[in-house]
Every structure is written in C-alpha cells, then in structure tokens.
C-alpha positions as CSV (number, residue, x, y, z in Angstrom):
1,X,103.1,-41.0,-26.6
2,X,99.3,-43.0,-25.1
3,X,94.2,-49.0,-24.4
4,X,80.8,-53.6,-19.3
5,X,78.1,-52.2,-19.9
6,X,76.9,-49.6,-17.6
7,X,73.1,-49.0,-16.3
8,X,71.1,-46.2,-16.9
9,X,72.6,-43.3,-15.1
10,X,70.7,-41.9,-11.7
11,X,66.7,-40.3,-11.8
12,X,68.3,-37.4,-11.4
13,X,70.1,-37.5,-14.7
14,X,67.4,-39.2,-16.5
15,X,64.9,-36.6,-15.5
16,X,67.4,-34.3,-16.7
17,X,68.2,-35.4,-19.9
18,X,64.2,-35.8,-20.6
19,X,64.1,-32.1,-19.7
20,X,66.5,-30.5,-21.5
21,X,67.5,-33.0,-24.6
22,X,70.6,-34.2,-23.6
23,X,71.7,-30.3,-22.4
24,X,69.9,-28.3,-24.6
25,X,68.4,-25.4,-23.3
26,X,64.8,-24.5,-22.4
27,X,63.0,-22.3,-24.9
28,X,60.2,-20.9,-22.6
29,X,61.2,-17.8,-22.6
30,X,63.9,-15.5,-23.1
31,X,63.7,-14.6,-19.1
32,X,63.1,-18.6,-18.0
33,X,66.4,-19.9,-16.3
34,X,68.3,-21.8,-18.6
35,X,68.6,-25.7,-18.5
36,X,71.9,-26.7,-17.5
37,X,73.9,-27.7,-20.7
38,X,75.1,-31.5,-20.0
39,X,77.2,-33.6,-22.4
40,X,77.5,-37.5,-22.1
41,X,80.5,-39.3,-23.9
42,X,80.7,-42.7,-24.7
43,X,83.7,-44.5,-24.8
44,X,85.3,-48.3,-24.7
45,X,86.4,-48.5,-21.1
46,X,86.9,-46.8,-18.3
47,X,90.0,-45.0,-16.5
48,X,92.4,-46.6,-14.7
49,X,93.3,-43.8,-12.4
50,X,92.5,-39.7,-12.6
51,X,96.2,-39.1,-11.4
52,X,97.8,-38.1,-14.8
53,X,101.3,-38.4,-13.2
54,X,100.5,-42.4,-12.8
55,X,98.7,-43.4,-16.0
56,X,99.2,-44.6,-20.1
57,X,96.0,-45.2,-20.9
58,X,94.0,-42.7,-23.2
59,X,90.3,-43.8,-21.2
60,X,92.3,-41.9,-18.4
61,X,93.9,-39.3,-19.4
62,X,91.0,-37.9,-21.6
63,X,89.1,-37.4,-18.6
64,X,92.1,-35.8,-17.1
65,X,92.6,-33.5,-19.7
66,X,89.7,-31.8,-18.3
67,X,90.7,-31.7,-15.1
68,X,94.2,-30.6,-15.1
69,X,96.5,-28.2,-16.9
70,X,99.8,-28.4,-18.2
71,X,102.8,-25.5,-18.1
72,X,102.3,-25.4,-22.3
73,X,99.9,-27.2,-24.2
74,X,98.8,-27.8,-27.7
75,X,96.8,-25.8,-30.1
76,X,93.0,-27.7,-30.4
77,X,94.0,-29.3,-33.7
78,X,97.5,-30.1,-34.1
79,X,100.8,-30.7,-31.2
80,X,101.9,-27.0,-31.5
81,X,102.6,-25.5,-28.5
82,X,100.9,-22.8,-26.8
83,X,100.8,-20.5,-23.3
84,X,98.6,-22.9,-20.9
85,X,99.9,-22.6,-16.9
86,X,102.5,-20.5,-18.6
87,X,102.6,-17.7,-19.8
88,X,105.9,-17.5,-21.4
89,X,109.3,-19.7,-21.1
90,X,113.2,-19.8,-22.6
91,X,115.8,-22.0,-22.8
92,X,119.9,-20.9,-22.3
93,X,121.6,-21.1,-25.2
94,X,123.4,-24.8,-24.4
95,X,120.0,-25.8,-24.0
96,X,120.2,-26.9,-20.2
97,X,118.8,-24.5,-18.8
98,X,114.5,-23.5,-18.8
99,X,112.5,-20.7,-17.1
100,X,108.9,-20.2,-17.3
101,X,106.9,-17.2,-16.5
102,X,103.7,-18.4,-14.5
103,X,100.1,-17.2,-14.4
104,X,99.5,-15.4,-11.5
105,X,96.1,-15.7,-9.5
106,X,95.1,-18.7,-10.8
107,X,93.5,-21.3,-8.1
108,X,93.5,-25.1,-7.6
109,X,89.6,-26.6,-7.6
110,X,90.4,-26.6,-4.2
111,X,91.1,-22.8,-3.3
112,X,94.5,-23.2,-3.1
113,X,97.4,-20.9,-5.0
114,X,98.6,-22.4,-8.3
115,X,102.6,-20.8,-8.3
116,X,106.0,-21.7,-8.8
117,X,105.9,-23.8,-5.3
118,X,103.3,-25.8,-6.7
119,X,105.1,-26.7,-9.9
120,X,108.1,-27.8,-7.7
121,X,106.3,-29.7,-5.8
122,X,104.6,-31.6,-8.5
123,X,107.9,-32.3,-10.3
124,X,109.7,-33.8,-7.2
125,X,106.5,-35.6,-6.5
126,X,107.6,-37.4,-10.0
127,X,111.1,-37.2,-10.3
128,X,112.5,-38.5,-6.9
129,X,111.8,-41.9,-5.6
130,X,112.2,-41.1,-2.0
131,X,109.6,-38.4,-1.7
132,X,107.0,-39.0,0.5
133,X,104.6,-38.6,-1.7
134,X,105.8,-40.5,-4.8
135,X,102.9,-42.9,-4.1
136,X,99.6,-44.4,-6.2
137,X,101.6,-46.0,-9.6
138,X,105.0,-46.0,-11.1
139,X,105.3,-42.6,-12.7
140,X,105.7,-44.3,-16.0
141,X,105.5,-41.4,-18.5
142,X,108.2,-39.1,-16.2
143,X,110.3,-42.1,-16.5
144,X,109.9,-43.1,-20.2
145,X,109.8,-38.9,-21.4
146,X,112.6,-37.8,-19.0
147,X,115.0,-40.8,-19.0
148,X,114.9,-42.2,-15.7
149,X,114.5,-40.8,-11.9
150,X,116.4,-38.5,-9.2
151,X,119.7,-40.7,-9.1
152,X,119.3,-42.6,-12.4
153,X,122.1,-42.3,-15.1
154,X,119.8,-41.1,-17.8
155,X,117.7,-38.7,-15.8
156,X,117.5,-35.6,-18.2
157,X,115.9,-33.4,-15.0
158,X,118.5,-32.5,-12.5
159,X,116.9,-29.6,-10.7
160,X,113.2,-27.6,-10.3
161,X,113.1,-24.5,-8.5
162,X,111.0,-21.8,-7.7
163,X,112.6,-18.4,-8.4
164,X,109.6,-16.6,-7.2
165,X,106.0,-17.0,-7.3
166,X,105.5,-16.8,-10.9
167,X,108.8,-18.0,-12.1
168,X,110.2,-21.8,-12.5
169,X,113.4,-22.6,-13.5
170,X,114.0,-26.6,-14.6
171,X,118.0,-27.5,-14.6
172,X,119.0,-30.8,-17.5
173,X,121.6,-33.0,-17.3
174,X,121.5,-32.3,-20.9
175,X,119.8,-30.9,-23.7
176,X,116.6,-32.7,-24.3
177,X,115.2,-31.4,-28.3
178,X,111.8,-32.6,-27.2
179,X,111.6,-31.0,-23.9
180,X,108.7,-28.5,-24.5
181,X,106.4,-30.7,-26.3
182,X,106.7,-34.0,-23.2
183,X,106.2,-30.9,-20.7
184,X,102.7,-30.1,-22.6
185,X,101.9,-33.5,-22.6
186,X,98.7,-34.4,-20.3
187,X,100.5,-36.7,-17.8
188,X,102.4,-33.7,-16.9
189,X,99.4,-31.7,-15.9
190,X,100.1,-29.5,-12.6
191,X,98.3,-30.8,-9.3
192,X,97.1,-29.3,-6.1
193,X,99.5,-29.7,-3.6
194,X,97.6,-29.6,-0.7
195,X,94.8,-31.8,-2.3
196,X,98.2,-34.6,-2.9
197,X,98.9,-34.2,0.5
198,X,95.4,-35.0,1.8
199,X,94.4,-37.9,-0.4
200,X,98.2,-39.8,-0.7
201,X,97.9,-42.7,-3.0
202,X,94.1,-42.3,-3.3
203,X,95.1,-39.1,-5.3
204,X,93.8,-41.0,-8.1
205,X,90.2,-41.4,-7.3
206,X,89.9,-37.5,-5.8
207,X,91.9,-35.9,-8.9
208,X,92.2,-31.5,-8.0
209,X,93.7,-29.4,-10.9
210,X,93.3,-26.1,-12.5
211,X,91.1,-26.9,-15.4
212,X,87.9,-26.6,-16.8
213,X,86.2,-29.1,-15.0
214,X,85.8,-29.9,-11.3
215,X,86.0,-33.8,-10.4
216,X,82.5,-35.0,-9.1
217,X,82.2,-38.4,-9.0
218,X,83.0,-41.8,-10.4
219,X,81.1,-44.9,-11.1
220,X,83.4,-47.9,-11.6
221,X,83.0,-49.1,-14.9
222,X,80.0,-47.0,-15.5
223,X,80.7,-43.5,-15.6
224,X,83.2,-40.3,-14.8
225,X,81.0,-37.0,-13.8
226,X,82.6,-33.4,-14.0
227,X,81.5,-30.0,-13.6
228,X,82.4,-26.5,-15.0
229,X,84.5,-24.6,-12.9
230,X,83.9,-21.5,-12.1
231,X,86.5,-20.2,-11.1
232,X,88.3,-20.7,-14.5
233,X,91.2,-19.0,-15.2
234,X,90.1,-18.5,-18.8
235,X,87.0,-16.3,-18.5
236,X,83.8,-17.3,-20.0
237,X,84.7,-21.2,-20.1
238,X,83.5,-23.6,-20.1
239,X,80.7,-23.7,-22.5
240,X,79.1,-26.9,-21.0
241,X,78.3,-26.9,-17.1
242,X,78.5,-31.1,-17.1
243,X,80.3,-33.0,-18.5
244,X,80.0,-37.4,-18.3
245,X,82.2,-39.7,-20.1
246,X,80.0,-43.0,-19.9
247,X,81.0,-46.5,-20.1
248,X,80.2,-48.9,-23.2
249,X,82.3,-51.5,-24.1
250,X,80.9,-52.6,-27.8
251,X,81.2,-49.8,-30.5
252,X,77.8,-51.2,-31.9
253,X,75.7,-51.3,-29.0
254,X,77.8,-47.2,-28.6
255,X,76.2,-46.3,-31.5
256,X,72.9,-47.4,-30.8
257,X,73.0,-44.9,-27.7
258,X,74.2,-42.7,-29.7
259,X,71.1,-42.9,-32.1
260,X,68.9,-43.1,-29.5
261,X,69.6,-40.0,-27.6
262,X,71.3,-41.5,-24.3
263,X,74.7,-40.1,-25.8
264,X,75.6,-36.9,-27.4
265,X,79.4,-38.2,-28.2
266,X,81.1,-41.0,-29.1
267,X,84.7,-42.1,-29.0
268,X,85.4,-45.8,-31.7
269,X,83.1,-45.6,-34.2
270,X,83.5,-48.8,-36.4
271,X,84.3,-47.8,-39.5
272,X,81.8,-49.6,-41.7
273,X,79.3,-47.7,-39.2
274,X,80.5,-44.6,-41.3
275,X,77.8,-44.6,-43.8
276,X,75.3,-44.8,-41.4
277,X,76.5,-42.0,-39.9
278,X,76.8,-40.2,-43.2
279,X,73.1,-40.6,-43.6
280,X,71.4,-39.5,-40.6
281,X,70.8,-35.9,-40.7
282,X,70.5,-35.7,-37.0
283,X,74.1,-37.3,-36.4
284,X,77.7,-35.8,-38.0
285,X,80.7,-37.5,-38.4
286,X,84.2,-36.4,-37.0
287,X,87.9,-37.4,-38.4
288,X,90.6,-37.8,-35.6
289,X,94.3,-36.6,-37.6
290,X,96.1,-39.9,-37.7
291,X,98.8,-40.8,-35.5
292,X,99.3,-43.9,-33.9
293,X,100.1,-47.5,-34.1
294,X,98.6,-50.6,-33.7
295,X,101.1,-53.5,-33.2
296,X,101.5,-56.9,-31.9
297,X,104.3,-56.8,-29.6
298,X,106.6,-60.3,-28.8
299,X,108.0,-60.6,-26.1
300,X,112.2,-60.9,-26.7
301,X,112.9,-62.2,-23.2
302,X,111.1,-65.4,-23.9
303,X,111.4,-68.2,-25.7
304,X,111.1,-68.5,-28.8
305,X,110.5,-64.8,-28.7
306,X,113.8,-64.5,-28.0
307,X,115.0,-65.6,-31.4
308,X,114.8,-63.2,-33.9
309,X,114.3,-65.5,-37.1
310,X,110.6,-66.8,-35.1
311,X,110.0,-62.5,-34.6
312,X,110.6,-62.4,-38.8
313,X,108.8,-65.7,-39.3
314,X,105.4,-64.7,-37.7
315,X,105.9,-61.4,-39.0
316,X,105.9,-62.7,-42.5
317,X,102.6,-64.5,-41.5
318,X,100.0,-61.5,-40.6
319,X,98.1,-60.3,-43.5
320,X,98.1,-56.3,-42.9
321,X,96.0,-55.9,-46.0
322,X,93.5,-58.4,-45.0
323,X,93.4,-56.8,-41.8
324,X,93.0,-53.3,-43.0
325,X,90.0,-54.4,-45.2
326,X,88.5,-56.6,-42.8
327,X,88.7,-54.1,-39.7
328,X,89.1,-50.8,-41.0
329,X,87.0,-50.0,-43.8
330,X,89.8,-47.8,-45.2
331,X,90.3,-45.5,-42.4
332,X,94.3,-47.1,-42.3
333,X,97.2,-47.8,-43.5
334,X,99.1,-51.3,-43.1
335,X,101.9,-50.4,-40.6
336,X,105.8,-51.3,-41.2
337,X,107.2,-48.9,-38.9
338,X,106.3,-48.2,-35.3
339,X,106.7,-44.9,-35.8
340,X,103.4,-43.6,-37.9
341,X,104.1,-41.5,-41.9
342,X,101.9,-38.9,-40.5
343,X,105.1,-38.2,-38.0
344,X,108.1,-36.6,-39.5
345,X,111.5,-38.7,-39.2
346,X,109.7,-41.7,-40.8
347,X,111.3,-43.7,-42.3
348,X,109.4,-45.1,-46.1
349,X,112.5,-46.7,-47.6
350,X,112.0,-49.3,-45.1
351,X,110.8,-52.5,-46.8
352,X,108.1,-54.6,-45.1
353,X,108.0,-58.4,-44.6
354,X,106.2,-59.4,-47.3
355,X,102.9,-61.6,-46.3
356,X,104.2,-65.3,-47.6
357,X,103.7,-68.3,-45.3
358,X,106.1,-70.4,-47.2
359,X,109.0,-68.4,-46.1
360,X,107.4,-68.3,-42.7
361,X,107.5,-71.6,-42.4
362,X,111.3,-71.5,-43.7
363,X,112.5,-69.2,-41.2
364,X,110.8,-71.4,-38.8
365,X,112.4,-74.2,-39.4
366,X,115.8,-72.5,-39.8
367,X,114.9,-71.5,-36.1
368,X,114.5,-74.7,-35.1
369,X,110.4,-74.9,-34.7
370,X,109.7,-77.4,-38.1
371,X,106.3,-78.0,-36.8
372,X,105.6,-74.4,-35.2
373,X,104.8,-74.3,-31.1
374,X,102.2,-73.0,-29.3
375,X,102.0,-69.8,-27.2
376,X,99.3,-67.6,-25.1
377,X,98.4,-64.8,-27.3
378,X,96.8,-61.7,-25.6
379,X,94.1,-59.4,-26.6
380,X,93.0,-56.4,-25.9
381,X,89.6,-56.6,-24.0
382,X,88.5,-52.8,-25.3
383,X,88.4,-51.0,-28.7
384,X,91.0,-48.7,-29.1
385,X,91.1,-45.9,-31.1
386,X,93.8,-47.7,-33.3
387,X,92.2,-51.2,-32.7
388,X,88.4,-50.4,-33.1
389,X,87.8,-55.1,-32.7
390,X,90.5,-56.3,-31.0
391,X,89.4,-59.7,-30.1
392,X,88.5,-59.8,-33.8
393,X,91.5,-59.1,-35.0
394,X,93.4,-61.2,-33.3
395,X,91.1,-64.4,-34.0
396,X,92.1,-63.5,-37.7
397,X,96.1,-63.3,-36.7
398,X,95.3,-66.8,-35.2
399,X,93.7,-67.6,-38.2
400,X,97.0,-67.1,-39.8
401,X,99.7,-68.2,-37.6
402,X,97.7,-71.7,-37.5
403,X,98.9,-71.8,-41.4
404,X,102.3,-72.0,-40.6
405,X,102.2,-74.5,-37.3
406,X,101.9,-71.7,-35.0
407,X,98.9,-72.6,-32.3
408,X,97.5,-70.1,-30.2
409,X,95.4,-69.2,-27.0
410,X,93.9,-66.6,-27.6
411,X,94.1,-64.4,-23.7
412,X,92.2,-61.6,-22.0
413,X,91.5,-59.7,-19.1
414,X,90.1,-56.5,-17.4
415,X,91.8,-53.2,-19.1
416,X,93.8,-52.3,-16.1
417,X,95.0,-55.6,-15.3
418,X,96.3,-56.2,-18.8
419,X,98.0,-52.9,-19.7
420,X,99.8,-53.3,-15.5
421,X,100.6,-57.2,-16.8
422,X,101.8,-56.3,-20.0
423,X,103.9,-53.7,-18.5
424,X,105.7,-56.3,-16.1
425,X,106.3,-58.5,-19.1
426,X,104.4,-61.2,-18.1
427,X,102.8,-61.5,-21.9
428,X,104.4,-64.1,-24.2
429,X,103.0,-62.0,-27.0
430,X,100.5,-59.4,-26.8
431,X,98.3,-56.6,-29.4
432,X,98.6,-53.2,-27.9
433,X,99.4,-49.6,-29.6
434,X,99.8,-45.8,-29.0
435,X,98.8,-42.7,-29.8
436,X,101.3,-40.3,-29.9
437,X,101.4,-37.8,-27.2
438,X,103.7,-34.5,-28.9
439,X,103.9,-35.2,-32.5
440,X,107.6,-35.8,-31.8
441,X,109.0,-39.2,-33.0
442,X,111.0,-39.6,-29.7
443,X,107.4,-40.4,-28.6
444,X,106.7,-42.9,-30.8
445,X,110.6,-44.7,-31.1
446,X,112.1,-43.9,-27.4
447,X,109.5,-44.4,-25.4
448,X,108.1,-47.6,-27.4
449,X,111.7,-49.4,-28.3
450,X,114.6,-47.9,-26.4
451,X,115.9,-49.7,-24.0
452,X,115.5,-47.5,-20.8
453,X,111.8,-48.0,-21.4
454,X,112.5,-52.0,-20.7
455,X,112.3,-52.1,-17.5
456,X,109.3,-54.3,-15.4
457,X,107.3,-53.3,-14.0
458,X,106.7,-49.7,-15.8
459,X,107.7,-50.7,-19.4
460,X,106.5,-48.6,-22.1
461,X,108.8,-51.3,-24.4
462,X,106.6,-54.3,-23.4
463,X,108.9,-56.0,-26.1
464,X,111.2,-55.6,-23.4
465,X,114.1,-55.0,-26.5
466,X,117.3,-53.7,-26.2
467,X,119.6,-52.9,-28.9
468,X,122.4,-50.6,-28.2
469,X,122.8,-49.3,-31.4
470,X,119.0,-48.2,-31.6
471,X,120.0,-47.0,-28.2
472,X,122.8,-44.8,-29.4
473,X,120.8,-43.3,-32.2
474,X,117.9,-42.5,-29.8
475,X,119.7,-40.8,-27.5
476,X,121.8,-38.5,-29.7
477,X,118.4,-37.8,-31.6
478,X,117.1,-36.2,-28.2
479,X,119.9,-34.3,-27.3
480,X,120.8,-33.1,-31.1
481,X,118.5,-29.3,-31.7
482,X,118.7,-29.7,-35.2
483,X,115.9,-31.5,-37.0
484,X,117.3,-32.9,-39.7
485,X,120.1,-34.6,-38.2
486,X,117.9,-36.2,-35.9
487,X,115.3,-37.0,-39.3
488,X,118.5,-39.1,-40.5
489,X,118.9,-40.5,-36.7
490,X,115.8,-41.7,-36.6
491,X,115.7,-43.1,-39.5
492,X,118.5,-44.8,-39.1
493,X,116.5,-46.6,-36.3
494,X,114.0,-48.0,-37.8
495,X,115.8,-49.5,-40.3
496,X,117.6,-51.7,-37.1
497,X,114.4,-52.2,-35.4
498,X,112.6,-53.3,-38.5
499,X,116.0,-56.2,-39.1
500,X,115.2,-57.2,-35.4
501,X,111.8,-57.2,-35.4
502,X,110.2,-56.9,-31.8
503,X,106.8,-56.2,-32.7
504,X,104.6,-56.4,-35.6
505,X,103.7,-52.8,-37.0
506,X,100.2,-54.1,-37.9
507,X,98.0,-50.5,-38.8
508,X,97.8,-46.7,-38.3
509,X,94.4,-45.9,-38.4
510,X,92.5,-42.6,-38.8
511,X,90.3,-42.8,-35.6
512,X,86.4,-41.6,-36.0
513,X,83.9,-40.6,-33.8
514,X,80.4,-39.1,-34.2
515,X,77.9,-36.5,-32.3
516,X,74.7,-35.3,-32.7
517,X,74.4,-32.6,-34.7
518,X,73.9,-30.1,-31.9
519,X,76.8,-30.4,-30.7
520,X,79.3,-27.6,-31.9
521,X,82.9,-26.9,-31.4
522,X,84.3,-30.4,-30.8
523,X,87.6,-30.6,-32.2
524,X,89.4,-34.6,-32.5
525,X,93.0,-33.8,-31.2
526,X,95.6,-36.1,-32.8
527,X,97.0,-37.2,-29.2
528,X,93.6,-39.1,-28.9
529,X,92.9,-36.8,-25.6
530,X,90.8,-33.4,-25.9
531,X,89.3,-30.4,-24.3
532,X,85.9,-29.7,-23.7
533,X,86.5,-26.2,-22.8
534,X,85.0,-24.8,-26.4
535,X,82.5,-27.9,-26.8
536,X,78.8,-26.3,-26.5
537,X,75.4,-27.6,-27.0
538,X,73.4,-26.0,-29.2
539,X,70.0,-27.4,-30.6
C-alpha cells in the first residue's frame, strides 16, 4: 500500500540553524520575538514527484502528506479512520452508493475554495483517461486501489458528483469493503483545481493542497522546503513554522548528521546503530509499527522466470535467517507471505521453502538448468524502510544463488528510474517491497499480486503474475462486507501464491528512526508516511 549527498543548505539556513539550535527558540526574553521553530529530516532519497495522484514511492508521498489532505484519514498511530476534508460520510445499504459531508471554508494554499466541485474535479482528473488534465504520471495507485479507469471492466468508481458545496456523492460499480480506508490513503489527497489547471503536468514540482504546510521549494536530490500555513483549517497548527526533509543517501553518514546537529530527524536507522542511539542522552530512539514487505520479485514473463520450478528453486536458495541476522539486528521477521502477520487475513499455516541448496539445485535441474544460468539481478540504489542495505543484501543473495549455478549481475540505477523500469517490467528479477498504505490486506495482496495490477507500464505486480484463481478470490474478498469471510479468502490466496511463487517474501522489518531529544510529539505511522502537524521543537 507504498523505495547523493546533498551540500550544506543556503547561508541563510546555516545562519539560522547557528541561531536558534536547529529551531529552538530564543531565550532572551520573555518579550524577544521568538526564533522561528525549523525541523530538518533526513532521509535515503528524494521524491519523485509532489503530485500524490502520480506517485508509489514513500520519499514522495511523505513529503506530500504535509502538503495535502485526504476526505478521511488515519488516527496518528494506527490506519483507523478519522474526519480529515470530511466531516462525516455513509454508505447505502447495498454498499454502492457514498456521501460525504464536506468542511466548509476551508481554502487551497492558493486562496481558492476547497468544496464538493473541487473533489470532483480531482477524482475525474484520476479516473478518466480523456480528461485534459490526466497529465504528469500514470495514476498508478487510482488504478491499482479502484480496479482500473473510466471505461475499464473492473473500474469500481462509476460516478462523482457534487450535490452541493459541501456534499459529494461517489457512485460504485460495486461494493468495494475497503473503500474508506484507499480514500484516506495519501495518494488520494484533494488538490487545488485552479493551481492543476495553471501548472498541467508540472503539477508535480508546484504541489497546492489544504494542509499543514505550504510548498516552498525543491532542491533536486538535496532538499524539499515547506512552510506552516496559516491559514490552516485546524487552528493553532502547525507547531513548527519550517519544515525540510533533506537528502542523505547512507544511513551511517545520516546518523552522523544527526549527532552532529545538522539534522533533528531521521528516517533508516540501521539497526545495529540502535545501541548507539540508546546511549546518547541527547538522541531518542523511535519504533515504526511493522507493516511491510521486503521481497525479491521475478519476473514470470521471462525466461526462466517463467517457469515456476526455477521461482521454487531460487526460493529454496535465500537464507532469510542469515539475512535477518546479518541486516536487521532483530528488528524482523523472515517473510513467507507477501502479506505481513502484523495484517489481519494472514495466513501462518503457510509453510515456507525451507533454505536447502540441494533441493535447489534438484528443482533446477528438473527445470531443465543442470548447471544454473545467469541473469541481471537489480537492486535498490536507496535504503528503504523495509531494506535499510539493499546493495548489501543482495551481494549476500548473490552470494547464495552462486551455490547452486545461479550467476548474477548485480544492477542499479537512480530511484526514479528504477521503480518507472521496474514498473514497465523491464527487470529480469529485482528487490523492491511495500509498506502498506490502509492496514487492509487488499493493499498488500491486490495491489501487489492480482492480475489487474499487471499491466506495463504502471504495474504495482512487477512480477507481472496472473493467476485467475488468486484473481477470483481477490476480487470476491473486495466486494464481500464481512471480515471473516474475506479472512478465509485471503487466506486462501496465499496459500496459491506461495505454490507459484512469484516473488520471494524475504523480511518484514520493524522500521526505526531517531531525533534529538528536543523534539516532541513525533509519532512513526505504520504506512511509513506522517504528519508534522503536532511535531514541535522544544529544547
């Protein structure tokens, strides 16, 4: 549901930061203006794109998080939903039918009137194909969370209209169980209209929402600068009047900024760093809830990807456990299912490939590759929050494949050109994950492994795998209310998925980050993306 080091930031920032502590405030005098409270983030890599409509990746839409605002939302520490854009909402009683009750008075960065119009507008922006201003990506989430576009056979929107200013009314082909928790999820954030219009497919770069923070300005592959709005339609928020989410590739070299006073966040702490963490009084460590995945994905369309006794063969060949001591200090869990346990509708009577290179090496044969083959294997080039050392990590998968004849090339490339390759299918197999974006396991298993998400060159499934069957049990989970038939649905799933085995399950990790101590009221979401509209500085 969900992967470069910069310079120094301007004089005016550094002067800044030598001023006030990294945001705290001045403590002249109890009349002396108040310094203004900044925070800088650090994190792996940088967005792709500030359009949440056209992005995966969790580098962009935690920056758009803060930007934008969704009908519902979450609560700060779980995917429970809550009032956001809307106030209140229904469904008909055959499920097909939804109205929300709108805020009223609240205003785009931009001046302009958030209202029904504006909801409709964003929504056929997404669904339909042939609007004009379906423009800067390939809607990927709308598709993989809503079944397809305007026209296509699986489309689960059929209708959005405006009833009046403050009241929306969203028409289903049919009844979609998960509805409410995809429409809180951040890529379906509600954008200015006008601010669309004006920008067209550069939307992306000149993002203009509702939230906390107002887009300033963007340094390539350096840093993302927003500002508190004040104009907010929650009063008193945001705490922080600045916000920067700064670019460092390594986790180590994070850290050190980290200690050092350049950062007051950071996203992919290495686990082992943990201790050191631990022990600094002027640092505090913070948990993320687990719930992703961290797989190696094969790619079914090619050869010998294509036959499922080499998918079993190398999947009896990666060492999880080594892995997870290796990589993750403890802070996972060797993975067997895509879906995480931490998810209900997981399935634990599946039984894993057990890690033995002599059957590998059977299978391979059996498959008709006696002396292995050799392949590209692509890696990450970022830590992710389920992958803190990707290139690591797959030098020790190498390490293992080469046991059973299986020869590598180990592959990378800039973020944004492998997750937009990846999603084409141009891999032959390739490490990647997700954090889930709802808590629902529709967000893990549909969007991941159905075969509507197999489709170049937007594939959420960049295993490109289609099973009919999983199919079948996908879609009557999604359009089945009742939990516990769609528990047994889904589990029924994995057990299929697990027999054809398109990706390796390889960890779900429990993410960490750490602050300095002065910063108070950060809470690690479990979708990997959170607000900073509590966060405060306060030293």
């Amino acid at each position: 549901m969900k992967k470069i080091v910069s310079p120094i930031l301007g004089v005016l920032l550094a002067v800044s930061l030598m001023l006030t502590g990294c945001g705290s405030q001045s403590a002249t005098s109890p009349s002396a203006p108040q310094a203004e409270k900044t925070l800088i983030e650090g994190r792996g890599g940088d967005s792709v794109s500030l359009d949440p409509a056209n992005v995966t990746d969790g580098e962009s839409l935690r920056v758009t998080e803060n930007i934008f605002d969704t009908l519902v939302a979450y609560k700060p520490n779980n995917t429970e939903i809550i009032p956001s854009l809307a106030t209140e909402w229904k469904a008909s009683p055959d499920g097909k039918e939804w109205t929300f009750t709108l805020q009223d008075g609240v205003k785009f960065h931009d001046g302009t009137d958030f209202n029904a119009d504006a909801v409709v507008f964003n929504f056929q922006r997404w669904m339909d194909k042939s609007n004009p201003y379906h423009t800067g990506g390939d809607f990927d989430y709308f598709q993989s969370m809503f079944g397809g576009f305007k026209g296509d056979k699986g489309c689960v929107i059929a209708d959005v209209k405006a009833l009046d200013k403050t009241h929306v009314q969203f028409s289903l082909t049919v009844p979609q169980a998960p509805f409410l928790a995809n429409v809180a999820m951040t890529a379906f954030a509600i954008a200015s209209p006008d601010a669309i219009k004006k920008y067209g497919d550069k939307f992306g770069q000149n993002p203009v929402g509702t939230g906390p923070f107002v887009f300033k300005e963007w340094k390539p592959n350096d840093s993302i600068t927003v500002v508190k709005n004040k104009n907010f339609w929650q009063k008193g928020l945001p705490k922080l009047d600045k916000l920067i989410f700064r670019v460092i590739p390594d986790n180590t070299a994070r850290l050190t900024a980290l200690q050092s006073g350049e950062l007051d966040l950071m996203d992919g702490l290495n686990p082992s760093d943990a201790a050191t963490v631990k022990g600094n009084s002027k640092l505090q460590l913070v948990t993320r809830p687990s719930m992703n995945v961290g797989y190696l994905s094969f790619n079914t369309t090619k050869p010998p990807f294509d036959n499922v006794k080499v998918r079993q063969a190398l999947s009896m060949a990666v060492n999880k456990k080594g892995l997870v001591d290796a990589f993750y200090n403890g802070m996972a869990l060797p993975a067997k299912n895509a879906l995480p346990p931490s998810v209900w509708g997981y399935n634990d009577a599946v039984k894993d490939y057990e890690y033995n290179l002599d059957a590998a090496k059977k299978l391979l044969a059996e498959a008709g590759y006696p002396n292995g083959f050799e392949t590209d294997f692509w890696a990450m080039p970022v830590a992710r929050q389920y992958m803190p050392q990707p290139q690591k990590i797959a030098e020790s998968i190498q390490a293992d494949f080469a046991k059973i004849g299986v020869k590598t090339k180990i592959v990378s490339m800039e973020w944004a050109t492998y997750l937009k390759k990846t999603k084409n299918g141009e891999h032959p197999m390739a490490l990647l994950g997700w954090t889930g974006d709802n808590g629902d396991p529709d967000n893990f298993l549909y969007v991941l492994l159905d075969k509507d998400n197999a489709n170049p060159p937007a594939a959420s499934n960049i295993s490109l795998y289609k099973n009919d069957k999983v199919h079948e049990l996908l879609f009557k989970a999604q359009i089945t209310p009742d939990i516990q038939v769609r528990t047994d649905l889904y589990k029924q799933a994995q057990l299929l998925i697990h027999d054809d085995a398109p990706m390796v399950p390889l960890v779900h990790s429990t993410p960490l980050l750490a602050s300095a101590s002065y910063v108070k009221g950060f809470i690690a979401h479990p979708t990997g993306t959170e607000r900073f509209t509590e966060v405060s500085i306060e030293k």
